[in-house]
C-alpha positions in Angstrom: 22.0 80.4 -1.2 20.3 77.0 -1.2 19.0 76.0 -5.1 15.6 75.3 -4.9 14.2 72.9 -7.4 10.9 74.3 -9.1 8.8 73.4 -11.9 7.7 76.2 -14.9 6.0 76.6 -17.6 8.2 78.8 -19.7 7.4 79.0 -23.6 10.7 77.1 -25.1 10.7 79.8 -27.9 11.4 82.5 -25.5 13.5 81.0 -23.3 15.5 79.4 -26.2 15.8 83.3 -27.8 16.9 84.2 -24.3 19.7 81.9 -23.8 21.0 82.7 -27.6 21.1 86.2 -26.9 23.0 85.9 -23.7 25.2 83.2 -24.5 24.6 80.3 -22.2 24.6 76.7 -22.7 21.9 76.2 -20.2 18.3 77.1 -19.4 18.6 77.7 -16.1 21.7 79.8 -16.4 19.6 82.0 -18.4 16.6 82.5 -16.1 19.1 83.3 -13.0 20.7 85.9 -15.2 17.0 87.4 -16.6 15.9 87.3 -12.2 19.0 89.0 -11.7 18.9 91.1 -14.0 15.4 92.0 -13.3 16.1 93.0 -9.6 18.9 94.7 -11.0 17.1 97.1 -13.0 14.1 97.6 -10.7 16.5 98.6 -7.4 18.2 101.1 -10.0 14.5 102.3 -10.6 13.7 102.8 -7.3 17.1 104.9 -6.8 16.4 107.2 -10.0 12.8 107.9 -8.1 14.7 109.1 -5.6 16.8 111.7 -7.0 16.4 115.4 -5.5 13.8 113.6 -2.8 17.2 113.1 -0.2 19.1 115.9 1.1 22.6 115.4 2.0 24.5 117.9 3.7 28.3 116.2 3.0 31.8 117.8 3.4 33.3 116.4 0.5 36.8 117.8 1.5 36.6 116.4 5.4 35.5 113.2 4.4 39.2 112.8 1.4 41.0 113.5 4.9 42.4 110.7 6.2 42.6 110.3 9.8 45.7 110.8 11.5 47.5 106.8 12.6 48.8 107.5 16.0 52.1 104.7 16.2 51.9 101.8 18.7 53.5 101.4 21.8 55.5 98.0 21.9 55.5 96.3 25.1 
């Protein structure tokens, strides 16, 4: 990931609360964290919407097996 340099306007109140609550030393350690943590959440979101909308027909017991390891020949 190349860091791209970018200029906001972020109220220092909130982003001063925000980096107290997590526990960073830095500003921008705080907003990676928050757009992680955002994407995060959202993806889990998505997923919950998805619940009983994909049918899975799995065979739980077939796929514990492990395959069989047939031994090598040596040369």
């Amino acid at each position: 990931m190349i860091p791209m340099r970018t200029t906001l306007d972020l109220p220092d109140g909130l982003v001063d609360d925000a980096r107290q609550a997590l526990g960073f030393k830095s500003k921008t350690d705080t907003v990676i964290f928050a757009l992680r943590e955002l994407i995060r959440r959202k993806r889990l979101e998505e997923l919950k919407n998805l619940a009983g909308k994909i049918e899975l027909t799995i065979d739980i017991p077939k796929s514990r097996r492990r395959p069989v390891r047939r031994a090598q020949r040596r040369a």
